[in-house]
KOLGU-4560 file (N, C-alpha, C; in nm, 3 decimals, padded with zeros to 5 digits):
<recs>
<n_xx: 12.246 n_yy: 10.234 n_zz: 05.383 ca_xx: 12.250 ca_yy: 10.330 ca_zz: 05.491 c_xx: 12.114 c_yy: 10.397 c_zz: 05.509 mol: A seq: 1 type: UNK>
<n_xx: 12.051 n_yy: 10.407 n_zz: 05.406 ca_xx: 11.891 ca_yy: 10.431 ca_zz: 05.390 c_xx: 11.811 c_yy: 10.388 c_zz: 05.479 mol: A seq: 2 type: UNK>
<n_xx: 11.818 n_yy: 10.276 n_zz: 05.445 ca_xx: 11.729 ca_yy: 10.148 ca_zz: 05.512 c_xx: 11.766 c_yy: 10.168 c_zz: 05.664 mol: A seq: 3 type: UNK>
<n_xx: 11.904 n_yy: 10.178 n_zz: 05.731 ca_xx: 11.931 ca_yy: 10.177 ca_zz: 05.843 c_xx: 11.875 c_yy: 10.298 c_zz: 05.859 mol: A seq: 4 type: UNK>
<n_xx: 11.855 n_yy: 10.433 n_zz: 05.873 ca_xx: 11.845 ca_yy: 10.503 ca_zz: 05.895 c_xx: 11.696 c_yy: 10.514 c_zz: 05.929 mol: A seq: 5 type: UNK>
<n_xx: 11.606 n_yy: 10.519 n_zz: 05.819 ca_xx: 11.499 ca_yy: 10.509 ca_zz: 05.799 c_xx: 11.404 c_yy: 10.367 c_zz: 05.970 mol: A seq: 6 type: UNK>
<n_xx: 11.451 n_yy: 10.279 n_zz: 05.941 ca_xx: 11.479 ca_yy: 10.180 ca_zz: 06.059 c_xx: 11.498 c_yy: 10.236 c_zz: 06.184 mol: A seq: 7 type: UNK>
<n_xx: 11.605 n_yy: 10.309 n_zz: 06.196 ca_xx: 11.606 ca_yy: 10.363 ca_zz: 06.338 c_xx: 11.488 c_yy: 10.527 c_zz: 06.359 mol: A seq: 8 type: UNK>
<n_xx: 11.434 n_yy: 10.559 n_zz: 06.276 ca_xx: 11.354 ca_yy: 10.697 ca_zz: 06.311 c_xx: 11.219 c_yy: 10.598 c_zz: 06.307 mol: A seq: 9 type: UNK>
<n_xx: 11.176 n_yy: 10.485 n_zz: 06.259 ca_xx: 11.046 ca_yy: 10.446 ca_zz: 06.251 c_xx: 11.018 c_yy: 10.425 c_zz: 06.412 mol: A seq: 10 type: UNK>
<n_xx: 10.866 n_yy: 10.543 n_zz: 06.430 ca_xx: 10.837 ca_yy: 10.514 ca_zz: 06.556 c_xx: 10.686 c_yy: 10.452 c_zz: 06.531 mol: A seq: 11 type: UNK>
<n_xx: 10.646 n_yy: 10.371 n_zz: 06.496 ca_xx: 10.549 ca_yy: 10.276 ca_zz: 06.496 c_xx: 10.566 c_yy: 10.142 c_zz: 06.591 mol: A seq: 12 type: UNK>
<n_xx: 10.434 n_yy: 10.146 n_zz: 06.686 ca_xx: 10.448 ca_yy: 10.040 ca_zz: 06.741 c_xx: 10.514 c_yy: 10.042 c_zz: 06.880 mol: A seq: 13 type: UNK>
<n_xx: 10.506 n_yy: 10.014 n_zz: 06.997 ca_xx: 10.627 ca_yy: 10.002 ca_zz: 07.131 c_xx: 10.711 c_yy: 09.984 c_zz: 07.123 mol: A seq: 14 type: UNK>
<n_xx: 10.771 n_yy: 10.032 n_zz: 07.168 ca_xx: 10.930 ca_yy: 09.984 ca_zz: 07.176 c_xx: 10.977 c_yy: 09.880 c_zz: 07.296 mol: A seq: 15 type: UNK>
<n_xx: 11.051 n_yy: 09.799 n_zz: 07.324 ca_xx: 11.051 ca_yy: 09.711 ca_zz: 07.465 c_xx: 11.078 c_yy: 09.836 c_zz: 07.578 mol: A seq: 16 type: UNK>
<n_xx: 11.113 n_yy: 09.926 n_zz: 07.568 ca_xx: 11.213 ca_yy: 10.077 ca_zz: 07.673 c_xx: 11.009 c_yy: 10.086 c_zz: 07.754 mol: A seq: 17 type: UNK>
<n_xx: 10.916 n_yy: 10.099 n_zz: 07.644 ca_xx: 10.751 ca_yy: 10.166 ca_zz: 07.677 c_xx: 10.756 c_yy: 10.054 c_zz: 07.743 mol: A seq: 18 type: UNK>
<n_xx: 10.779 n_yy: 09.929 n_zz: 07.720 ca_xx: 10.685 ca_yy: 09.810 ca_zz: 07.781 c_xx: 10.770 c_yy: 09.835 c_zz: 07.936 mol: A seq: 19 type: UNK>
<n_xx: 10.867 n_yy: 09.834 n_zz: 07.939 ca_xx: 10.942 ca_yy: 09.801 ca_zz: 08.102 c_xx: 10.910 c_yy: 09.963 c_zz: 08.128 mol: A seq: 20 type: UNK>
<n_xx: 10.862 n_yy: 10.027 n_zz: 08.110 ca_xx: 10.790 ca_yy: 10.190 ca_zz: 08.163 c_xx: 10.649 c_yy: 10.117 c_zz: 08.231 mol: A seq: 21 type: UNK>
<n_xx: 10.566 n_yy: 10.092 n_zz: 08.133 ca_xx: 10.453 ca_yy: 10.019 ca_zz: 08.178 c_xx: 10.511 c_yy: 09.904 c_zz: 08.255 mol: A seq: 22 type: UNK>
<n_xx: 10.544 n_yy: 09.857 n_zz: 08.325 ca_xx: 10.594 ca_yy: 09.740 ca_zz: 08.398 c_xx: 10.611 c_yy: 09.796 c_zz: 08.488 mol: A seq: 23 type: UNK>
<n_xx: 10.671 n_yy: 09.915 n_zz: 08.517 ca_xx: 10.782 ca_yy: 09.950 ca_zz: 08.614 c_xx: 10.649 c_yy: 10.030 c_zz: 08.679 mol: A seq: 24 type: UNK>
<n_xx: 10.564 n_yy: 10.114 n_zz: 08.622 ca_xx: 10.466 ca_yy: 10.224 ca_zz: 08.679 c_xx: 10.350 c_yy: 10.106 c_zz: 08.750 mol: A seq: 25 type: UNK>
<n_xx: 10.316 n_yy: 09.974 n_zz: 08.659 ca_xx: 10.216 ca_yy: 09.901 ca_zz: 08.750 c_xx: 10.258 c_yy: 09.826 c_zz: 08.864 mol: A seq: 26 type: UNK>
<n_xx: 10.404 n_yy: 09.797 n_zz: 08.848 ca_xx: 10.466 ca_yy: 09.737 ca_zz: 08.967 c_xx: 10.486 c_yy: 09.816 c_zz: 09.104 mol: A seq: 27 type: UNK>
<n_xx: 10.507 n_yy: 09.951 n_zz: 09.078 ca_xx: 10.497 ca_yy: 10.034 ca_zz: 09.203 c_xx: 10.358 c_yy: 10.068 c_zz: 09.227 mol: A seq: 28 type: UNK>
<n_xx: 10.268 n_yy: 10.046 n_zz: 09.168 ca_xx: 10.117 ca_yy: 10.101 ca_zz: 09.167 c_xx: 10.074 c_yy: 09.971 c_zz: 09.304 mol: A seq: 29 type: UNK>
<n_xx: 10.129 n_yy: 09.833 n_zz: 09.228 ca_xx: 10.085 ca_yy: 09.729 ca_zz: 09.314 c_xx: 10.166 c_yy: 09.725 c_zz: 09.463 mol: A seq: 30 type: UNK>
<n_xx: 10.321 n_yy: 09.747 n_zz: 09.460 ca_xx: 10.366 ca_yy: 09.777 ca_zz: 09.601 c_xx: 10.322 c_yy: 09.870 c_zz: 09.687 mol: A seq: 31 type: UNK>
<n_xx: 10.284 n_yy: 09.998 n_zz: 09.634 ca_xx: 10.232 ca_yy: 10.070 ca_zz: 09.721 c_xx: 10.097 c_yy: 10.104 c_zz: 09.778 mol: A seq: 32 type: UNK>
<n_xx: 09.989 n_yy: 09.963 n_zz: 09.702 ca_xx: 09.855 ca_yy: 09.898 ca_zz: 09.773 c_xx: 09.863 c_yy: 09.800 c_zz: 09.830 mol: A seq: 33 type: UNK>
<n_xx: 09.978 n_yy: 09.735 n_zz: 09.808 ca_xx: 10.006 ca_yy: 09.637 ca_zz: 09.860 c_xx: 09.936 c_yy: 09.601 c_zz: 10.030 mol: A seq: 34 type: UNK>
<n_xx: 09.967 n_yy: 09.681 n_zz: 10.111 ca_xx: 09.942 ca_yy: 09.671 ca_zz: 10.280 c_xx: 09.816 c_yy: 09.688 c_zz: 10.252 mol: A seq: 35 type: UNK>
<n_xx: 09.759 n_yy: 09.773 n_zz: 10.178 ca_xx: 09.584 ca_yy: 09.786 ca_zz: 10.220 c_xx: 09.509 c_yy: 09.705 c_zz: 10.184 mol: A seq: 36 type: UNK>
<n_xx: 09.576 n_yy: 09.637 n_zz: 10.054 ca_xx: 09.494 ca_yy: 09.501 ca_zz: 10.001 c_xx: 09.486 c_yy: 09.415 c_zz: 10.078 mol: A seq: 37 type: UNK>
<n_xx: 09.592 n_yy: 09.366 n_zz: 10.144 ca_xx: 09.639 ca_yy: 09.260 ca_zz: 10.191 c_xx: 09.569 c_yy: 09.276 c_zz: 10.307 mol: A seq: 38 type: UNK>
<n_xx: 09.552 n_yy: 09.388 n_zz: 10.433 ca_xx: 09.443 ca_yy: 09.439 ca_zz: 10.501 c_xx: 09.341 c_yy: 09.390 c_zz: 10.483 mol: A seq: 39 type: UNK>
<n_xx: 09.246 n_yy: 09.441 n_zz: 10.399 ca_xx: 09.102 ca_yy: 09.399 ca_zz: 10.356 c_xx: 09.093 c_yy: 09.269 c_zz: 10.307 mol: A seq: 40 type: UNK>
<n_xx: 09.202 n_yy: 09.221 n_zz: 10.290 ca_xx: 09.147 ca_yy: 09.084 ca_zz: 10.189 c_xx: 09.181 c_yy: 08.962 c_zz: 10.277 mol: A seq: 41 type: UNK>
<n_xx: 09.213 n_yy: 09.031 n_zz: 10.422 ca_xx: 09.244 ca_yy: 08.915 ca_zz: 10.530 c_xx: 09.093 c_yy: 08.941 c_zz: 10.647 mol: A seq: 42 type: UNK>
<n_xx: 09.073 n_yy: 09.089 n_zz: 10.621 ca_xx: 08.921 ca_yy: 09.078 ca_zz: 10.701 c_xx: 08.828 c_yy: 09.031 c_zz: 10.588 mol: A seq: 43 type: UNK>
<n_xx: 08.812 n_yy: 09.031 n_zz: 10.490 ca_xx: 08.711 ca_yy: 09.002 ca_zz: 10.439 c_xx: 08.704 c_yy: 08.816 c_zz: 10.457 mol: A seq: 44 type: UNK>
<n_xx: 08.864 n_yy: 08.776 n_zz: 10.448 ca_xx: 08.849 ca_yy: 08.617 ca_zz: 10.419 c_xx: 08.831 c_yy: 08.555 c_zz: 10.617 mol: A seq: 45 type: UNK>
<n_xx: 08.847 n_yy: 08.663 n_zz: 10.676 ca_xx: 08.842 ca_yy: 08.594 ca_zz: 10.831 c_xx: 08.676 c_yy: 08.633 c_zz: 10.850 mol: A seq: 46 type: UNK>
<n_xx: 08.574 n_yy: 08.707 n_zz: 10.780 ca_xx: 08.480 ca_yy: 08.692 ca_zz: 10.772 c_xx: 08.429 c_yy: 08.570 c_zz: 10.706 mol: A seq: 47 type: UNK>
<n_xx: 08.449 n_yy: 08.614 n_zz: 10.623 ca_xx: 08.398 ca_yy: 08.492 ca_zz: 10.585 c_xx: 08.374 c_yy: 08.383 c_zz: 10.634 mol: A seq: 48 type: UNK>
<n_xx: 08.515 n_yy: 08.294 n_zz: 10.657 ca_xx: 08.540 ca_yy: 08.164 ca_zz: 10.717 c_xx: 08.483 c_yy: 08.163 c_zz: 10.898 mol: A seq: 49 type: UNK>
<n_xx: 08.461 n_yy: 08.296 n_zz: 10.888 ca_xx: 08.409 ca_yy: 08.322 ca_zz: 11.033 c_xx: 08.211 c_yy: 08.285 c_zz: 11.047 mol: A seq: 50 type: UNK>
<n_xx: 08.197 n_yy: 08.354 n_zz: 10.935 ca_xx: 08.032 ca_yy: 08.318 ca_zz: 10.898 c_xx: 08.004 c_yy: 08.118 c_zz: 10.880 mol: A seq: 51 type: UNK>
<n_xx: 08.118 n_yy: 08.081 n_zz: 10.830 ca_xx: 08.133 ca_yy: 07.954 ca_zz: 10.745 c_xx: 08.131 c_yy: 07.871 c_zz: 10.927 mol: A seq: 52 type: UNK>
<n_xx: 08.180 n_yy: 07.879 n_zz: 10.976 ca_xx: 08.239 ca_yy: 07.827 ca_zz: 11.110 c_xx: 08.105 c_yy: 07.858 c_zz: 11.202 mol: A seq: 53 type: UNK>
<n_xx: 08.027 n_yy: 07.943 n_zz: 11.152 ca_xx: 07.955 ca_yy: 07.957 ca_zz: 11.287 c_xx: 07.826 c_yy: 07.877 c_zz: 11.243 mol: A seq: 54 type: UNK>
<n_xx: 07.774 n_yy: 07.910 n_zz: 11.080 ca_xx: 07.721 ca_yy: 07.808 ca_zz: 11.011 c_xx: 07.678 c_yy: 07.647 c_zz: 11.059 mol: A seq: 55 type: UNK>
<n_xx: 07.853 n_yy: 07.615 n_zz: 11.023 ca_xx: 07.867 ca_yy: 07.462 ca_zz: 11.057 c_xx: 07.849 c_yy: 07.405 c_zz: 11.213 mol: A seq: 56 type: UNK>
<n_xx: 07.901 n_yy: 07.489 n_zz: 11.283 ca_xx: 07.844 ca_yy: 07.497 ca_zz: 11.414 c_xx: 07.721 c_yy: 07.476 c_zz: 11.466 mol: A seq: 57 type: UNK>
<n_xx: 07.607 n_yy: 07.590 n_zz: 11.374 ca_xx: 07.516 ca_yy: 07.596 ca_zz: 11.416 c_xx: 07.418 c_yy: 07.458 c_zz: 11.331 mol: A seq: 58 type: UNK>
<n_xx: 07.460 n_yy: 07.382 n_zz: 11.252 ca_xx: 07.446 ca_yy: 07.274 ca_zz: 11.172 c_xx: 07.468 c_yy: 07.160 c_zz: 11.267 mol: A seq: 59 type: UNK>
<n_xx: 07.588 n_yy: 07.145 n_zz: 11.320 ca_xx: 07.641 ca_yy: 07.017 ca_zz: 11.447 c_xx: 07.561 c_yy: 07.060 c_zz: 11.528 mol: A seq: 60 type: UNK>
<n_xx: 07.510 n_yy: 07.124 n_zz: 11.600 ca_xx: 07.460 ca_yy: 07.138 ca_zz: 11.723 c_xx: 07.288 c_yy: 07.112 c_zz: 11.714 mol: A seq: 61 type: UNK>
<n_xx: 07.284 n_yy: 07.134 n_zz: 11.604 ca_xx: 07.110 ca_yy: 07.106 ca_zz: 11.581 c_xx: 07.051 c_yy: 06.951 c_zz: 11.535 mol: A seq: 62 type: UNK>
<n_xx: 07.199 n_yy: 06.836 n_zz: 11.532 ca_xx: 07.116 ca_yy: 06.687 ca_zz: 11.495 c_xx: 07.162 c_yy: 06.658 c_zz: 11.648 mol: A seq: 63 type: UNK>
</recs>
């Protein structure tokens, strides 16, 4: 009964309850950047491919 006892007060280490806390706090961290990321990371990639396109363009048109 020792051993059990002793066993259940040992707080060393995470418990799985901390890990799905941490899970649960970065998962709403990421839904609620979600729209702005997704925002910027569609102008940045339509730049891009926009620079890339005008590039190649300007590559075909010059042989």
């Amino acid at each position: 009964m020792k051993k059990l006892m002793a066993y259940l007060k040992d707080e060393s280490g995470q418990t799985s309850t901390e890990y799905i806390l941490l899970v649960a706090v970065v998962a709403m961290i990421v839904f609620k950047f979600k729209k702005q990321a997704d925002t910027q990371l569609t102008a940045i990639t339509d730049t891009v491919f926009g620079k890339a396109k005008g590039m190649a363009e300007s590559i075909d048109t010059s042989n």
